[in-house]
Backbone atoms as SQL, in Angstrom:
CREATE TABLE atoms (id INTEGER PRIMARY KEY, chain TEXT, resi INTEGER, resn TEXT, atom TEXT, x REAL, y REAL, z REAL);
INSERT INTO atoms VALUES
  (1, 'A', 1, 'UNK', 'N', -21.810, -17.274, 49.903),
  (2, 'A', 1, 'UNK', 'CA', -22.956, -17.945, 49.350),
  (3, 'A', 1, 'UNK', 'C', -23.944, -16.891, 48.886),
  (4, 'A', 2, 'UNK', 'N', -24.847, -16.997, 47.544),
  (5, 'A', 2, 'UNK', 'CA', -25.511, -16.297, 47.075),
  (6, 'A', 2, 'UNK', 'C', -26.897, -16.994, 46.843),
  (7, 'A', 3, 'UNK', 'N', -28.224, -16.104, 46.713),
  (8, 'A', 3, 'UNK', 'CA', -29.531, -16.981, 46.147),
  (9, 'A', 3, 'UNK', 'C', -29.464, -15.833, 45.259),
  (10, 'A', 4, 'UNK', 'N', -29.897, -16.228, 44.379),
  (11, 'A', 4, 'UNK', 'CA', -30.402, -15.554, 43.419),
  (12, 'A', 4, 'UNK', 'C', -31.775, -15.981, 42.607),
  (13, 'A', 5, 'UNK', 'N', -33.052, -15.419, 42.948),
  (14, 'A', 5, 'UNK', 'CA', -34.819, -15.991, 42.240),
  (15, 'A', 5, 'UNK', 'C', -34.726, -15.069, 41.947),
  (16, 'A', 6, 'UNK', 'N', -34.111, -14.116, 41.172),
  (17, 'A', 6, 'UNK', 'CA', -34.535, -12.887, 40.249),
  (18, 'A', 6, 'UNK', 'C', -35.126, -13.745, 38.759),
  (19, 'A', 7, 'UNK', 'N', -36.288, -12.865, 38.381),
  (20, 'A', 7, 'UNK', 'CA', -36.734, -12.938, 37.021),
  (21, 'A', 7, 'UNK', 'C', -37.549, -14.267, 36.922),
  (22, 'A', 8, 'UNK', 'N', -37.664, -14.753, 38.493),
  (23, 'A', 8, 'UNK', 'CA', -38.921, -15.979, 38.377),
  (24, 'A', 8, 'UNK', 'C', -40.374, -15.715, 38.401),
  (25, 'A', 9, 'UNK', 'N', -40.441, -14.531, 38.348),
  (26, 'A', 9, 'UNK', 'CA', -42.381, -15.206, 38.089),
  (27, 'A', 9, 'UNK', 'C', -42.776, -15.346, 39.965),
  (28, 'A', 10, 'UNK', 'N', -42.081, -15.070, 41.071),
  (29, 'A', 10, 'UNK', 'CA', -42.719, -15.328, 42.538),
  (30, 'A', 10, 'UNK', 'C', -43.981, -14.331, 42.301),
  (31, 'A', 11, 'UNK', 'N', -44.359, -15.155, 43.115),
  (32, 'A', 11, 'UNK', 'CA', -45.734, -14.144, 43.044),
  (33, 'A', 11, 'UNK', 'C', -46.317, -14.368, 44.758),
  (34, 'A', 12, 'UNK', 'N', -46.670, -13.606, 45.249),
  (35, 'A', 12, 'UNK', 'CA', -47.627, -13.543, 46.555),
  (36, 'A', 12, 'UNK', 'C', -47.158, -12.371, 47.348),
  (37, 'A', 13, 'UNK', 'N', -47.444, -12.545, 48.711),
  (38, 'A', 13, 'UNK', 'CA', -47.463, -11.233, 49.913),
  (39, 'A', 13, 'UNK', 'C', -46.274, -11.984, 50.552),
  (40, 'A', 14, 'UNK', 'N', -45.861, -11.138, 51.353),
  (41, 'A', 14, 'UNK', 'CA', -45.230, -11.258, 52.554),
  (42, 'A', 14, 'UNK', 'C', -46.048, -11.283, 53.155),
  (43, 'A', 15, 'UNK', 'N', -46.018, -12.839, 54.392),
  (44, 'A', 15, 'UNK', 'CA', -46.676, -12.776, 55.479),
  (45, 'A', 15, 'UNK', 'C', -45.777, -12.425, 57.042),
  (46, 'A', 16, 'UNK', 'N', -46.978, -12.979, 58.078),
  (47, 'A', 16, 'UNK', 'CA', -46.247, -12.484, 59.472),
  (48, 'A', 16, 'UNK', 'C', -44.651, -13.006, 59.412),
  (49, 'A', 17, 'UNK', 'N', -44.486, -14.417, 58.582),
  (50, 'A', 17, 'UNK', 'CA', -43.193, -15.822, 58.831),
  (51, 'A', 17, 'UNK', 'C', -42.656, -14.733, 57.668),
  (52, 'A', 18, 'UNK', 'N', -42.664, -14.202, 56.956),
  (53, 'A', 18, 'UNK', 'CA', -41.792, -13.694, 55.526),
  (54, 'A', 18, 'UNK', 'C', -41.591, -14.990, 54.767),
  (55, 'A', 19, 'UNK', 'N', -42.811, -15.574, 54.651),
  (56, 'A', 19, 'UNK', 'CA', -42.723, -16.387, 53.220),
  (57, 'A', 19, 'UNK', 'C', -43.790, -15.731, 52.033),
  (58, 'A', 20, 'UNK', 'N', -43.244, -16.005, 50.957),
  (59, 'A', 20, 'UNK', 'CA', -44.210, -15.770, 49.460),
  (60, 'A', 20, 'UNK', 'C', -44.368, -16.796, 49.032),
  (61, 'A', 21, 'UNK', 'N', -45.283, -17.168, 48.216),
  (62, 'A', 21, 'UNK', 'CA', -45.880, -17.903, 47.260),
  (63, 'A', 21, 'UNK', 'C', -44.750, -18.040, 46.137),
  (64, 'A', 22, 'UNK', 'N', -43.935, -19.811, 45.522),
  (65, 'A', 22, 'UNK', 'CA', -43.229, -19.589, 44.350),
  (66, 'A', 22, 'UNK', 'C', -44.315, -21.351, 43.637),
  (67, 'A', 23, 'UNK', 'N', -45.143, -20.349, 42.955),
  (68, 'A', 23, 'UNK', 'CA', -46.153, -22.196, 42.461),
  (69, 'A', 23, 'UNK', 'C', -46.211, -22.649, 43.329),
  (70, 'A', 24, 'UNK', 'N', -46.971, -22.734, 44.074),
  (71, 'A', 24, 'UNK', 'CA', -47.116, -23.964, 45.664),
  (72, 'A', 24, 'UNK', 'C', -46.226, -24.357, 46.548),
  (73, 'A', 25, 'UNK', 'N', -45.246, -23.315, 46.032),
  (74, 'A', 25, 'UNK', 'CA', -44.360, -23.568, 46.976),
  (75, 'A', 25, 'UNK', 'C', -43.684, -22.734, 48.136),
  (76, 'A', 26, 'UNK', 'N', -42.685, -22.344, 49.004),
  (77, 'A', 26, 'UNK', 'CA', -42.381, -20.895, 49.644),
  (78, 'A', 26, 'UNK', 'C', -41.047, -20.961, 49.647),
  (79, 'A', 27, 'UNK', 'N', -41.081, -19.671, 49.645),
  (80, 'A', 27, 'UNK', 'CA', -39.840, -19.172, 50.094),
  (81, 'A', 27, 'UNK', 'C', -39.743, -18.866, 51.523),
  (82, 'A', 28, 'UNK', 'N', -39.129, -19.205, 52.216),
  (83, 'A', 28, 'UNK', 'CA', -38.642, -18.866, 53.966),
  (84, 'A', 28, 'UNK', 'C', -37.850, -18.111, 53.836),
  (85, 'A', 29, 'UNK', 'N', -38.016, -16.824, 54.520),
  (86, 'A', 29, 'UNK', 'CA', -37.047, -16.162, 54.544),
  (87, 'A', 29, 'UNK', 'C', -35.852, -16.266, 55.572),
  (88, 'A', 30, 'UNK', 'N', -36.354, -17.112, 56.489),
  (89, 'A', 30, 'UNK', 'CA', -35.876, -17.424, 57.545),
  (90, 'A', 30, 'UNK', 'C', -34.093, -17.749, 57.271),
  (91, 'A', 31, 'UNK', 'N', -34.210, -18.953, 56.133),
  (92, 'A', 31, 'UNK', 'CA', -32.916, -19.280, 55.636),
  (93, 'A', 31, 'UNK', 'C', -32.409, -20.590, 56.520),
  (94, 'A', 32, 'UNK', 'N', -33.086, -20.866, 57.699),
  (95, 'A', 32, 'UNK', 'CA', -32.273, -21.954, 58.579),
  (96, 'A', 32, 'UNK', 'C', -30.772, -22.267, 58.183),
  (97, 'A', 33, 'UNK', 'N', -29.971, -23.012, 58.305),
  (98, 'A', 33, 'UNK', 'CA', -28.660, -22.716, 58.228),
  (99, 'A', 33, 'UNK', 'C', -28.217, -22.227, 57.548),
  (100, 'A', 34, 'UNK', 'N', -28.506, -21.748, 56.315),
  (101, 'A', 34, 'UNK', 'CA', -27.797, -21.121, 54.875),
  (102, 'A', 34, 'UNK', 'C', -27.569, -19.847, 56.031),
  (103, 'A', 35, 'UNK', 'N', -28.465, -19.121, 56.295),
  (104, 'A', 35, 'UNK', 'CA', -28.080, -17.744, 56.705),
  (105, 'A', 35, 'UNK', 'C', -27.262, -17.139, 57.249),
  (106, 'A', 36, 'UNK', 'N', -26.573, -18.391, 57.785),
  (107, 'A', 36, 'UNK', 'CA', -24.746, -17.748, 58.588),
  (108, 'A', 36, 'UNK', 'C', -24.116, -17.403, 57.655),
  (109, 'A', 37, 'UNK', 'N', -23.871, -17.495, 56.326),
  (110, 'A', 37, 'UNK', 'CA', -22.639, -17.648, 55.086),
  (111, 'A', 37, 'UNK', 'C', -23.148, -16.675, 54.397),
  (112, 'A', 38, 'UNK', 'N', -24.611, -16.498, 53.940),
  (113, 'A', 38, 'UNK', 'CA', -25.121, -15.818, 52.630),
  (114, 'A', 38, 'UNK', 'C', -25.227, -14.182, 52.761),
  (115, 'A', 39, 'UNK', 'N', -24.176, -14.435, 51.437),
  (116, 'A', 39, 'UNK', 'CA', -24.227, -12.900, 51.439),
  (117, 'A', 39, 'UNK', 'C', -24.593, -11.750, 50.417),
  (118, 'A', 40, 'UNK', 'N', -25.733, -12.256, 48.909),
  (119, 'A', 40, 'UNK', 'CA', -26.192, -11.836, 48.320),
  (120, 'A', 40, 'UNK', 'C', -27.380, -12.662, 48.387),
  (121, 'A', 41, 'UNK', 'N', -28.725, -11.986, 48.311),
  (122, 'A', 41, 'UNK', 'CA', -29.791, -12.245, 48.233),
  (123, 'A', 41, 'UNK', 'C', -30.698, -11.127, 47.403),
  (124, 'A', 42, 'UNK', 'N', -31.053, -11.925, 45.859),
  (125, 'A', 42, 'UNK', 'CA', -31.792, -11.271, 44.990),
  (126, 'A', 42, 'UNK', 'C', -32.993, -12.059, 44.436),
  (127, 'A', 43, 'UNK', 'N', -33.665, -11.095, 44.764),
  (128, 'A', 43, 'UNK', 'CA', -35.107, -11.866, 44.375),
  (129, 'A', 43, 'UNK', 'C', -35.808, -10.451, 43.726),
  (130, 'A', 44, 'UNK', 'N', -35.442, -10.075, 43.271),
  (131, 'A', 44, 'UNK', 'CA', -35.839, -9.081, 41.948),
  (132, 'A', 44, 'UNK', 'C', -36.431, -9.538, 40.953),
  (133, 'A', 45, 'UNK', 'N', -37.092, -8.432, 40.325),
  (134, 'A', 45, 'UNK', 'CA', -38.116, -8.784, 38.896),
  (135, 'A', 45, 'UNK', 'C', -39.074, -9.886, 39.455),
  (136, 'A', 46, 'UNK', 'N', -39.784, -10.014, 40.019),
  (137, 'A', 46, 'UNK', 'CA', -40.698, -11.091, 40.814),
  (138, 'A', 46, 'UNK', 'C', -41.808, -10.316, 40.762),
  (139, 'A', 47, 'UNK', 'N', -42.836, -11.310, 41.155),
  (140, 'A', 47, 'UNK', 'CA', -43.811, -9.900, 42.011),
  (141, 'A', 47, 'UNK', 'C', -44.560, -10.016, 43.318),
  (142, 'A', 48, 'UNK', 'N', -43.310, -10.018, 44.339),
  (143, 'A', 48, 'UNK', 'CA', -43.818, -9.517, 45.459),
  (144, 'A', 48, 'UNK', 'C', -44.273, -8.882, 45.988),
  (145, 'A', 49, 'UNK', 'N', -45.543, -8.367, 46.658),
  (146, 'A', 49, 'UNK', 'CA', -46.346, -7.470, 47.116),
  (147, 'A', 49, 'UNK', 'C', -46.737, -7.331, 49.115),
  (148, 'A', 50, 'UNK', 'N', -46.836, -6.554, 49.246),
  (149, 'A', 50, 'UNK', 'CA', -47.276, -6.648, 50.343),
  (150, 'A', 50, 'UNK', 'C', -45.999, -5.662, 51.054),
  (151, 'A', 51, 'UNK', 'N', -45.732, -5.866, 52.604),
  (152, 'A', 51, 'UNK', 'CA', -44.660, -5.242, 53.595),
  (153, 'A', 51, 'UNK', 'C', -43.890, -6.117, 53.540),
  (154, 'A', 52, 'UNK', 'N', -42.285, -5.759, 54.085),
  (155, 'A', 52, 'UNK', 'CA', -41.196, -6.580, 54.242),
  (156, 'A', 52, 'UNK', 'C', -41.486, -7.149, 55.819),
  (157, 'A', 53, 'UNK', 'N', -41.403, -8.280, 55.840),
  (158, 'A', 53, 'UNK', 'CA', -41.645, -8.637, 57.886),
  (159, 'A', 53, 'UNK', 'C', -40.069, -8.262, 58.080),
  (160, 'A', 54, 'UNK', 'N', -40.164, -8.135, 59.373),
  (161, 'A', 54, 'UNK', 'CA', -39.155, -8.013, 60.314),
  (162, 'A', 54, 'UNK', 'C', -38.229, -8.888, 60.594),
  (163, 'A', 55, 'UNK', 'N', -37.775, -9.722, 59.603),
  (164, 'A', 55, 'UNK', 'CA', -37.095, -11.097, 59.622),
  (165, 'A', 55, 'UNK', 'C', -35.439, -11.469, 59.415),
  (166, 'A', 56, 'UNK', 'N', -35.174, -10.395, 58.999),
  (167, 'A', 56, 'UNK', 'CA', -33.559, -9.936, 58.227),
  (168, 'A', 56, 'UNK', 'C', -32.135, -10.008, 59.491),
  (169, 'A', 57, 'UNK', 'N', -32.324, -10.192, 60.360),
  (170, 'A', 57, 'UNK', 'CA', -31.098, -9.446, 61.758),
  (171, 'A', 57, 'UNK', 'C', -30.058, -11.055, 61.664),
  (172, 'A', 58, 'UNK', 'N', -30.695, -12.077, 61.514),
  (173, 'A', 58, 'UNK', 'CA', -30.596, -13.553, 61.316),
  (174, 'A', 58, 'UNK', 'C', -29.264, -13.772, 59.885),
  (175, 'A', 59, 'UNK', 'N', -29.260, -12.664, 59.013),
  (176, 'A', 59, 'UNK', 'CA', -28.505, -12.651, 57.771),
  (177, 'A', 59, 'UNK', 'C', -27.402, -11.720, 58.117),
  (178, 'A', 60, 'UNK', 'N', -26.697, -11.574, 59.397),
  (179, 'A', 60, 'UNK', 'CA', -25.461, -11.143, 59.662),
  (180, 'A', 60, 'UNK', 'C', -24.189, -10.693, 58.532),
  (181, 'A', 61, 'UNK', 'N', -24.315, -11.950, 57.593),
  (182, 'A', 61, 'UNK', 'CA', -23.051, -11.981, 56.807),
  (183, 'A', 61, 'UNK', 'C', -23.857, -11.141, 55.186),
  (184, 'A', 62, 'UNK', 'N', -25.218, -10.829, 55.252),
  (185, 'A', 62, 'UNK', 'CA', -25.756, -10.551, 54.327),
  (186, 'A', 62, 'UNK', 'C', -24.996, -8.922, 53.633),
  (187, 'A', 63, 'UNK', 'N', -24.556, -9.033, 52.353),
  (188, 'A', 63, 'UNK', 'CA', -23.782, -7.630, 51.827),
  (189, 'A', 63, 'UNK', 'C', -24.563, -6.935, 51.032),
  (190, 'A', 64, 'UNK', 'N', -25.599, -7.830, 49.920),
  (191, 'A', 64, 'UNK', 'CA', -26.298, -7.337, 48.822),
  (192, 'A', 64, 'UNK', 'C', -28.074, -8.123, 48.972),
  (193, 'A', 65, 'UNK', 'N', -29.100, -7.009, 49.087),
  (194, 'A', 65, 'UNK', 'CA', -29.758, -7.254, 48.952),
  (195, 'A', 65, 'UNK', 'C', -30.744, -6.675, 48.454),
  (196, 'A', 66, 'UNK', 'N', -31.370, -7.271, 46.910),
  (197, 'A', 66, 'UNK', 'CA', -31.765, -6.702, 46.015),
  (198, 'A', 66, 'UNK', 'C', -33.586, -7.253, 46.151),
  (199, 'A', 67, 'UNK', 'N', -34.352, -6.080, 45.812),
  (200, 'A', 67, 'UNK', 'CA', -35.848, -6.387, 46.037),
  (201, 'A', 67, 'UNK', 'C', -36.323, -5.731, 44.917),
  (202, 'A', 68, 'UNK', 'N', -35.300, -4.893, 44.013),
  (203, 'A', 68, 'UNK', 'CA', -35.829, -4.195, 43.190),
  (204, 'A', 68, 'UNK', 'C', -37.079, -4.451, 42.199),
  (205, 'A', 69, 'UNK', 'N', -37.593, -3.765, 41.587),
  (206, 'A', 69, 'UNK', 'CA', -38.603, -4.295, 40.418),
  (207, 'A', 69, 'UNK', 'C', -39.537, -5.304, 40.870),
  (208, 'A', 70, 'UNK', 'N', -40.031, -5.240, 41.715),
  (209, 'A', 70, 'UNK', 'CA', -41.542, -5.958, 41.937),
  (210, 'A', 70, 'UNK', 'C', -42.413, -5.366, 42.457),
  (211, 'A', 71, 'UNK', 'N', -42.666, -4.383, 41.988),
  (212, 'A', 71, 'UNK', 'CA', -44.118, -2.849, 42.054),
  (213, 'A', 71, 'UNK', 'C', -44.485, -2.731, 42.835),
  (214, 'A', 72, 'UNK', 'N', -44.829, -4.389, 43.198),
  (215, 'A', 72, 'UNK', 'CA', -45.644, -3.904, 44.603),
  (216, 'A', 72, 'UNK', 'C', -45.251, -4.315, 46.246),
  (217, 'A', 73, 'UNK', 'N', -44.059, -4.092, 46.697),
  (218, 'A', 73, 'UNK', 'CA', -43.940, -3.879, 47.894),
  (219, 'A', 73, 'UNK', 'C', -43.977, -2.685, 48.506),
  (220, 'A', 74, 'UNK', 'N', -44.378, -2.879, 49.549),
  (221, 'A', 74, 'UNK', 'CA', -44.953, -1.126, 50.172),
  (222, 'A', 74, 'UNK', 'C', -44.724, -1.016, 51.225),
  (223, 'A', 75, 'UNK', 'N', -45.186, -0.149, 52.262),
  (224, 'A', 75, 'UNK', 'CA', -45.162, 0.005, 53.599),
  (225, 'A', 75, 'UNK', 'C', -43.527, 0.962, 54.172),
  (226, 'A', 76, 'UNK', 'N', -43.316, 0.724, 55.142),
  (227, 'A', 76, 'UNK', 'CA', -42.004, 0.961, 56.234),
  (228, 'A', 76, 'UNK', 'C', -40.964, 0.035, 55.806),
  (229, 'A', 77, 'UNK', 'N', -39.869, -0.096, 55.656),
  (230, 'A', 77, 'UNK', 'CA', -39.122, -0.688, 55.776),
  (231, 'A', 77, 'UNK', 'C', -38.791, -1.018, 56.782),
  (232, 'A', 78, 'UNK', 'N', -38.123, -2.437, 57.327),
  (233, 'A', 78, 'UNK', 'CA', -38.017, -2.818, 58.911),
  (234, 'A', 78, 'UNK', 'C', -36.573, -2.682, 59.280),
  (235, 'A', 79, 'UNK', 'N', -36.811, -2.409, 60.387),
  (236, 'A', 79, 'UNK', 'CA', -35.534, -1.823, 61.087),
  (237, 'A', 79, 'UNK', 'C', -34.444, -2.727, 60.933),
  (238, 'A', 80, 'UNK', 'N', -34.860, -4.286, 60.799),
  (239, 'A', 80, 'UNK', 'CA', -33.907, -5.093, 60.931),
  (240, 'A', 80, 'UNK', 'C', -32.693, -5.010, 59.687),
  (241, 'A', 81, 'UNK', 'N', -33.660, -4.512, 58.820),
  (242, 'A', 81, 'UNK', 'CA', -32.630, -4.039, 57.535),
  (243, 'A', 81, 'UNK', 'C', -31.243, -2.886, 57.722),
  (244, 'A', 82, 'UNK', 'N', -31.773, -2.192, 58.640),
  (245, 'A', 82, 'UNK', 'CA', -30.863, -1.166, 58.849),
  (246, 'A', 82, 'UNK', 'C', -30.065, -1.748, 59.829),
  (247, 'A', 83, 'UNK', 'N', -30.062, -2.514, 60.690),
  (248, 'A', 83, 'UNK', 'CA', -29.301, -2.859, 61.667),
  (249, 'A', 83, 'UNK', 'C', -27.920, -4.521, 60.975),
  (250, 'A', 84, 'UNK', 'N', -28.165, -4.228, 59.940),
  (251, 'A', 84, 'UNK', 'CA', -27.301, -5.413, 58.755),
  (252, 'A', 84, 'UNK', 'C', -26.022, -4.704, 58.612),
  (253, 'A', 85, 'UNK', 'N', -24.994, -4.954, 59.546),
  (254, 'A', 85, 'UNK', 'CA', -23.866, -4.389, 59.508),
  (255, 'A', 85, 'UNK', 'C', -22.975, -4.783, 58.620),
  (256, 'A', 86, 'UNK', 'N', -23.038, -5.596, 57.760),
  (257, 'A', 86, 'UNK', 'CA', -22.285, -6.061, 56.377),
  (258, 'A', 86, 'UNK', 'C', -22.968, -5.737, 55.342),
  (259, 'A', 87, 'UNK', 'N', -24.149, -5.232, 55.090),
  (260, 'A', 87, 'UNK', 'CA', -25.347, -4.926, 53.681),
  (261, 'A', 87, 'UNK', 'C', -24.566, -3.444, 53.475),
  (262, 'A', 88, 'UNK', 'N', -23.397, -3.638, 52.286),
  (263, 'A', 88, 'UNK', 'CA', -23.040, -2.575, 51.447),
  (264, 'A', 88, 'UNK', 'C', -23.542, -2.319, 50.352),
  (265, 'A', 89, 'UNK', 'N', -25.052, -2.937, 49.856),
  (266, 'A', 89, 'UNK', 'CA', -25.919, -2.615, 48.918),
  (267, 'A', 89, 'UNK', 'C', -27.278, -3.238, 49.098),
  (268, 'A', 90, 'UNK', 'N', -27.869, -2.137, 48.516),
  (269, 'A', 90, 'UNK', 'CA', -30.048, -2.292, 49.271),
  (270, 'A', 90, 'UNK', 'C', -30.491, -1.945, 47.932),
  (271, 'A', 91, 'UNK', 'N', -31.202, -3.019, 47.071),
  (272, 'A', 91, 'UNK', 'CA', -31.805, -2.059, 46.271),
  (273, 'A', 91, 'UNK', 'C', -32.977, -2.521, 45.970),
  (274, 'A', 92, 'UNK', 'N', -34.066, -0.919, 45.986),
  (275, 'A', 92, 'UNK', 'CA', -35.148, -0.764, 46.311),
  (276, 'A', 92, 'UNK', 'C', -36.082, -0.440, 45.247),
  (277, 'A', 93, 'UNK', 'N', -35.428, -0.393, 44.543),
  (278, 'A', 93, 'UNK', 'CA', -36.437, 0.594, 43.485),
  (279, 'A', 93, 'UNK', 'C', -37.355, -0.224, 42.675),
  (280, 'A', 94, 'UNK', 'N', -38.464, 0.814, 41.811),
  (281, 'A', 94, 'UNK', 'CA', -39.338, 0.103, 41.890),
  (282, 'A', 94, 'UNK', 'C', -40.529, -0.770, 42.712),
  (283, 'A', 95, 'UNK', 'N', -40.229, -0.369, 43.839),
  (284, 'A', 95, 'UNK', 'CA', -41.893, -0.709, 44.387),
  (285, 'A', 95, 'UNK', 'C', -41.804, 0.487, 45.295),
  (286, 'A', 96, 'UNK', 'N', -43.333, 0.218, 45.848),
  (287, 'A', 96, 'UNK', 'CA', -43.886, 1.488, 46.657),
  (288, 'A', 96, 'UNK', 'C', -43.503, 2.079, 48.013),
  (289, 'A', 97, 'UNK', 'N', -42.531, 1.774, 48.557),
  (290, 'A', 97, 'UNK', 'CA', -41.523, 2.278, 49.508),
  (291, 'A', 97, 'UNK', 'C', -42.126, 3.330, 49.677);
């Protein structure tokens, strides 16, 4: 299973929950059941800003996950990212890492 919101226009922060702003609406990063299966998650070309929360350990089966091109994410990256023992691609570029 894949999401793919690349090239929508998201706009907001990451908060404490890891949701953003999509028009009044959110994104959860949480995933509630999708997150056992999904294993590309791209939300690129957006413009997310702010830190990544600590929310990722939950996406086990996760292989590709793309954040690229939205300028403004910043901060540390969270550990939970590194501990994604199936994520054979991270891509980062483009924001303030």
């Amino acid at each position: 299973m894949s999401v793919n919101a690349s090239h929508n226009e998201i706009t907001g922060t990451f908060g404490n929950g890891g949701q953003a702003s999509i028009n009044g609406n959110e994104l959860d990063m949480s995933f509630n059941k999708l997150e056992a299966g999904l294993k590309v998650l791209d939300i690129s070309f957006n413009q997310l800003s702010g830190t990544l929360p600590d929310c990722w350990l939950s996406l086990h089966s996760l292989e590709v996950l793309n954040l690229a091109n939205n300028d403004n994410l910043s901060g540390s990256l969270p550990t939970s990212i590194g501990l994604l023992a199936s994520l054979k691609a991270l891509h980062l570029d483009h924001n303030n890492f």
